[in-house]
C-alpha positions in Angstrom: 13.3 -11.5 -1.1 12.4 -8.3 -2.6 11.7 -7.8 -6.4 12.5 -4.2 -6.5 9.1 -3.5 -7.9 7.3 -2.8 -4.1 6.8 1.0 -5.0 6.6 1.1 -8.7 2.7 1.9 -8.9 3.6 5.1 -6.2 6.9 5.7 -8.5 4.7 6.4 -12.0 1.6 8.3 -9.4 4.4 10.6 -7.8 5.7 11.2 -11.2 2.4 12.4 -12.6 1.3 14.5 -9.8 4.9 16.4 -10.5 3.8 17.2 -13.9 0.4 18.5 -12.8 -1.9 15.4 -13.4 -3.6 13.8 -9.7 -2.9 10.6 -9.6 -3.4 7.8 -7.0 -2.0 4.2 -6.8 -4.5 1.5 -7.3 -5.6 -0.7 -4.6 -4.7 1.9 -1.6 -4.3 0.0 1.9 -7.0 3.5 3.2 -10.2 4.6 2.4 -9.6 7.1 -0.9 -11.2 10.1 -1.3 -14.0 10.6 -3.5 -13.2 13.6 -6.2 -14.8 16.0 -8.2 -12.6 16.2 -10.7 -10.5 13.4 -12.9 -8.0 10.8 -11.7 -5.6 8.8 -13.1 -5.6 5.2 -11.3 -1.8 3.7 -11.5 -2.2 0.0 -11.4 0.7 -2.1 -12.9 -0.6 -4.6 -15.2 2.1 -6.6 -16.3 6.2 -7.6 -15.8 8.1 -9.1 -18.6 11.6 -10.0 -17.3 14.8 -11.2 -18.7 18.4 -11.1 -19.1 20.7 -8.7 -19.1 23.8 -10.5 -19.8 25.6 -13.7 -18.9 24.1 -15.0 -15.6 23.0 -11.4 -15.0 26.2 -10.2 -14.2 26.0 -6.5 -14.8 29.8 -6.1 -12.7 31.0 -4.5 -10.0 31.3 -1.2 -7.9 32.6 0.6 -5.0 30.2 1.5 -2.8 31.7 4.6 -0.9 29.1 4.4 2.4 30.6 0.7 3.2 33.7 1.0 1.5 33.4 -2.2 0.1 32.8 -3.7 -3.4 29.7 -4.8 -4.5 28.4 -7.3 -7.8 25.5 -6.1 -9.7 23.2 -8.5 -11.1 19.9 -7.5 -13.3 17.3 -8.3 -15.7 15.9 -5.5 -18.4 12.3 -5.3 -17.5 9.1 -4.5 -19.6 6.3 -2.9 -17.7 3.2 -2.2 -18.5 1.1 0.3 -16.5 -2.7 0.8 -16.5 -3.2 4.4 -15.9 -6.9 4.5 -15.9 -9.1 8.1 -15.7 -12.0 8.0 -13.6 -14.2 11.0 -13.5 -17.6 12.1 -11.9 -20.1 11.9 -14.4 -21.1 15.5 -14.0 -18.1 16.5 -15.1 -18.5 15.0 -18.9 -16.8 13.2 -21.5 -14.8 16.6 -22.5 -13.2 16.9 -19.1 -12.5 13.2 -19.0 -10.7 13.8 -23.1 -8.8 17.1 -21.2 -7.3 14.5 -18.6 -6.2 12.6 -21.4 -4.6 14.8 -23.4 -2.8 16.4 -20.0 -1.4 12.3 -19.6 -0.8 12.2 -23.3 1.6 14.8 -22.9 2.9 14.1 -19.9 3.8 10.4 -21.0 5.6 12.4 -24.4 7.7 14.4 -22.7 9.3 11.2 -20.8 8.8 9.3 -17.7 9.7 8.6 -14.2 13.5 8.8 -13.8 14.5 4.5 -14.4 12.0 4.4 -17.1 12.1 4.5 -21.2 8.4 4.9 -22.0 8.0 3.1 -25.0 4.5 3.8 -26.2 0.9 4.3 -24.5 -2.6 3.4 -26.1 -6.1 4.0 -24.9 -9.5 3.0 -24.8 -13.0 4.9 -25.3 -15.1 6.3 -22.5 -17.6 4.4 -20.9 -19.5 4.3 -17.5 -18.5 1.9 -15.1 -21.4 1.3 -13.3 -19.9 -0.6 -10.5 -17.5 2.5 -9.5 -20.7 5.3 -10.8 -18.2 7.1 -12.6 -17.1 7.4 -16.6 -13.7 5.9 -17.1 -11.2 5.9 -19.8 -8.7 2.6 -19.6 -5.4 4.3 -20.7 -1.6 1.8 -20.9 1.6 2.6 -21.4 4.7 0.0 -21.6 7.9 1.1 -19.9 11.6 -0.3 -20.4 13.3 -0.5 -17.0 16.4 -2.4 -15.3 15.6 -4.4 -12.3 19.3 -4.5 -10.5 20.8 -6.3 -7.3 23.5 -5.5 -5.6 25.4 -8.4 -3.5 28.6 -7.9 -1.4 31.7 -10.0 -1.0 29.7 -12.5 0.6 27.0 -13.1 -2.3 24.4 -12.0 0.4 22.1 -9.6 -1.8 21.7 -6.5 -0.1 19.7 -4.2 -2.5 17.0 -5.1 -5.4 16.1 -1.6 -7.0 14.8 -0.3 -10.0 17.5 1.5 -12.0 17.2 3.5 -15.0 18.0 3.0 -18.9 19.3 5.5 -21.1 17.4 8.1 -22.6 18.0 9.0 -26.4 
């Protein structure tokens, strides 16, 4: 059964290319391409789940494609990303500090649609010699509802992320 989480790294990458930052998922299933400039490296690093309500029970809806009712279930989840920048060592520390500051400020001004950022934090600069490139280890934790949908049967049909309010 599906944990709605499948394409949450891709979520957060396609998010950050939107706002001008490159960004690849972590762990790609082809050969990536090697860059001149800085990445960020989406990698989900942890998944804190737990209730929403009573037994999960978030209610019910019409769907209007079947035309049948459907009971929501869910659990509020905490995520936290690892959105590491990896850069050419050419390219210098500044460039790698510019990438930050472009995430920084991309993370402030909100998230992926589904998701509350609640904070990020990163690391210093180093060299990671088994990549050959510097890298700056950057998190952020993300509030987020994990939701299933069943129908009249109790046969889940759907697990998807879905969003929280914004304030």
């Amino acid at each position: 059964m599906s944990a709605g989480l499948e394409g949450i790294r891709q979520v957060m990458a396609d998010y950050l290319n939107s706002m001008g930052i490159r960004a690849v998922t972590a762990w790609p299933g082809s050969p990536r391409q090697e860059r001149e400039e800085p990445v960020v490296v989406v990698s989900l690093r942890g998944c804190r789940a737990g209730p929403a309500s009573f037994q999960n029970y978030l209610g019910d809806r019409f769907d209007e494609k079947s035309g049948r009712w459907e009971e929501r279930y869910g659990k509020r989840a905490e995520l936290t990303f690892g959105l590491d920048i990896y850069a050419p060592e050419k390219v210098g520390g500044e460039t790698v500090q510019r990438a930050f500051d472009d995430l920084a400020g991309a993370l402030i001004l909100g998230g992926p649609d589904g998701m509350d950022i609640q904070g990020f934090s990163c690391g210093q600069t180093v060299w990671d010699s088994e990549r050959r490139r510097l890298k700056r280890p950057v998190e952020t934790v993300c509030i987020a509802w994990l939701c299933a949908v069943s129908d009249t049967s109790g046969t889940f049909v759907d697990f998807v992320l879905r969003g929280v309010v914004k304030e």
